[in-house]
C-alpha positions as CSV (number, residue, x, y, z in Angstrom):
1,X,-0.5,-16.1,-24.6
2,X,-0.6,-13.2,-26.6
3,X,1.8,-10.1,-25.3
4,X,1.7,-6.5,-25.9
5,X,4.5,-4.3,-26.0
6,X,4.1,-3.0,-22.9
7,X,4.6,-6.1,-21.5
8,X,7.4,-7.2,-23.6
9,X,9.7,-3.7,-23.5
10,X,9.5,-2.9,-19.2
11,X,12.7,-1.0,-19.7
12,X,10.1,1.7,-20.9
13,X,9.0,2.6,-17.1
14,X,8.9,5.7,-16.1
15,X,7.8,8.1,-12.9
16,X,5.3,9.3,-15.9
17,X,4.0,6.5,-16.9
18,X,3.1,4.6,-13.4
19,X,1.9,8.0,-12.2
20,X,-0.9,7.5,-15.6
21,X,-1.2,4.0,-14.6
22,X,-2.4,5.0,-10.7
23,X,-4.5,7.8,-11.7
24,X,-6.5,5.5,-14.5
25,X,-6.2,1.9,-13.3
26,X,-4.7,2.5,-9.4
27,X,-6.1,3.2,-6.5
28,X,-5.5,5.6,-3.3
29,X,-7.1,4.1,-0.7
30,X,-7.6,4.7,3.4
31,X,-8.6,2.0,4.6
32,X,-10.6,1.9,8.6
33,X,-11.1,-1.2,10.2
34,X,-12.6,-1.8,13.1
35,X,-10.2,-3.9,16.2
36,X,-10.8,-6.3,18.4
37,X,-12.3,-4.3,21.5
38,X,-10.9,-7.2,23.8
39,X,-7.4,-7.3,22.2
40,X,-7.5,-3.2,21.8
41,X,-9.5,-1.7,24.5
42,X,-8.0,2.1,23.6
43,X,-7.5,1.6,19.9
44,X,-11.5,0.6,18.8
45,X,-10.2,1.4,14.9
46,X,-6.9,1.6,12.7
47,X,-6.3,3.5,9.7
48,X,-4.3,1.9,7.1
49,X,-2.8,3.7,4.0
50,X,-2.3,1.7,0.8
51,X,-2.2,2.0,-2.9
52,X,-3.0,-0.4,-5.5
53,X,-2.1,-0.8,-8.5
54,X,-4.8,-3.2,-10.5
55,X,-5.2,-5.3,-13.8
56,X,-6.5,-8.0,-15.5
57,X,-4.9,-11.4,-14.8
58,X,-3.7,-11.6,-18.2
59,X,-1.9,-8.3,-17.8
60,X,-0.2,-9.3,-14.3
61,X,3.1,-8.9,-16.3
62,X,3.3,-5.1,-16.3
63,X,2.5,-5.3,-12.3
64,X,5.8,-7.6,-11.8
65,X,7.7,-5.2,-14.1
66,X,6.4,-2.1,-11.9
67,X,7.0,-4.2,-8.5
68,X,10.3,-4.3,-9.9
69,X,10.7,-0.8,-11.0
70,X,10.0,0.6,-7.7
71,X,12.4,-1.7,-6.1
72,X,10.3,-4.4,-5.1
73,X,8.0,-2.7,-2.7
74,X,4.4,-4.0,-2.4
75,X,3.4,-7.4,-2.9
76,X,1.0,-9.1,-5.7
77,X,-2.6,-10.6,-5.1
78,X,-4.8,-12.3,-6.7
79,X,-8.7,-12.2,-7.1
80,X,-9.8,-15.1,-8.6
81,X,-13.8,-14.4,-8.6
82,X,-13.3,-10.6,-10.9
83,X,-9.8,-12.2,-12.9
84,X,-7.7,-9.0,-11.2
85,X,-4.1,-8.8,-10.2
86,X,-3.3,-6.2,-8.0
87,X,0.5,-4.5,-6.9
88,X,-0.6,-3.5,-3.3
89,X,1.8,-1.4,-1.2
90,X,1.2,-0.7,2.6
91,X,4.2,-0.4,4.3
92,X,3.7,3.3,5.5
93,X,7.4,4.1,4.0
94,X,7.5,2.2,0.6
95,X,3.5,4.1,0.4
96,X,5.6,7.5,1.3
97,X,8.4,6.8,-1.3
98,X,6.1,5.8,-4.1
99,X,4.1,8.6,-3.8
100,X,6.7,11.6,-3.2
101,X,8.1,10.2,-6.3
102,X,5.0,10.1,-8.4
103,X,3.6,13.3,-7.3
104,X,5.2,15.7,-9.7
105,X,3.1,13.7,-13.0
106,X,-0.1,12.5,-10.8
107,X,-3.3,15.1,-12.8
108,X,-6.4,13.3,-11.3
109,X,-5.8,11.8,-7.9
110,X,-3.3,14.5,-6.8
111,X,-5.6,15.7,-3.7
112,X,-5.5,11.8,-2.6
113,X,-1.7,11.7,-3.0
114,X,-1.4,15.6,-0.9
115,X,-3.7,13.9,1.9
116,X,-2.3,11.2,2.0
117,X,1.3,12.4,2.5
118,X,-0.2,14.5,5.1
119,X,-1.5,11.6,6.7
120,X,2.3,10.1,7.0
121,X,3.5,13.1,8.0
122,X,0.6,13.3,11.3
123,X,1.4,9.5,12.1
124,X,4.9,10.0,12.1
125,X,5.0,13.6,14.1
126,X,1.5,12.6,16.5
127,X,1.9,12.1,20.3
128,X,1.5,8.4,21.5
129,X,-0.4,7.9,24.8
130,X,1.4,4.0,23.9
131,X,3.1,2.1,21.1
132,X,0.6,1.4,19.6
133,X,-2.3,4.0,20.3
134,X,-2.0,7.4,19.0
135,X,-3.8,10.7,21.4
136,X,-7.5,11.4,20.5
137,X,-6.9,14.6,18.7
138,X,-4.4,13.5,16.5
139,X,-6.7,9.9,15.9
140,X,-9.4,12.6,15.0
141,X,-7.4,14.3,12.7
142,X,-6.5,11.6,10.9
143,X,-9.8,9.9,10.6
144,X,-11.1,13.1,9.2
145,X,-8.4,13.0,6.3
146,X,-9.1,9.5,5.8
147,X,-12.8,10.4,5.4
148,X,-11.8,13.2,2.5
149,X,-9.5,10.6,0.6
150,X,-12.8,8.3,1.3
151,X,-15.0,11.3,-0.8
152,X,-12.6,12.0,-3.1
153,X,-12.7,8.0,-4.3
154,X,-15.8,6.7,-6.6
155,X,-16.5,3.8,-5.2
156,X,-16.4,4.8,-1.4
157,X,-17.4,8.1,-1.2
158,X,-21.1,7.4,0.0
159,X,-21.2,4.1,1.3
160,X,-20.1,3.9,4.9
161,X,-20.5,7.1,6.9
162,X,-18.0,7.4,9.7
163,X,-19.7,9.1,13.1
């Protein structure tokens, strides 16, 4: 397998460099799924807040040297029908962490990164009427940031409307 240096000299990581890598081959995604109605009776949909970071299969080795350069946050999946690798983080703190600390050098997907920090900020500061369920307004709120990140992302911006 051929390597490039890249791949070969990791010690080269920098704040910079991911926050290139996530604005040309990454992804800022909000992601609403619908719930089980029976299972979730108040909570119809969930938002979920992730970032990916994505490459060929051949180039997974710079996604385990970025795994490990943010600590080992996120985890590493495979799609074997398009030949990607992907470093996906979700967990709501790691997605916080990665993205305060990238925001200073992120140029094209910086309104994705401000909404979505906003979004952490609402989730963590909304009123609950359970554990799980968060009030209408907030929900609202939220949905409607979700939406912009949604508009402000080629591939998603059009395809699903959310009423």
């Amino acid at each position: 397998m051929k390597t490039t240096p890249w791949e070969v000299v990791s010690s080269r990581l920098s704040d910079s460099y991911l926050a290139g890598f996530l604005d040309g081959d990454g992804s800022i995604i909000a992601v609403i799924s619908k719930q089980d109605p029976k299972r979730y009776p108040n909570k119809p949909y969930r938002i979920i807040l992730k970032i990916n970071f994505t490459q060929h299969k051949r180039h997974e080795r710079i996604l385990i040297a970025i795994k490990k350069y943010l600590g080992g946050i996120g985890a590493i999946r495979y799609s074997a029908t398009h030949n990607l690798s992907e470093l996906v983080i979700v967990k709501r703190d790691d997605v916080e962490m990665t993205l305060n600390r990238l925001l200073p050098h992120i140029i094209i997907k910086q309104k994705q990164v401000l909404t979505m920090l906003k979004m952490i900020e609402l989730f963590r500061n909304c009123k609950r009427v359970s554990k799980n369920a968060i009030n209408t307004k907030d929900f609202a709120r939220l949905m409607l940031m979700a939406s912009d990140i949604r508009k402000l992302n080629s591939g998603t911006g059009g395809k699903k409307s959310l009423n």
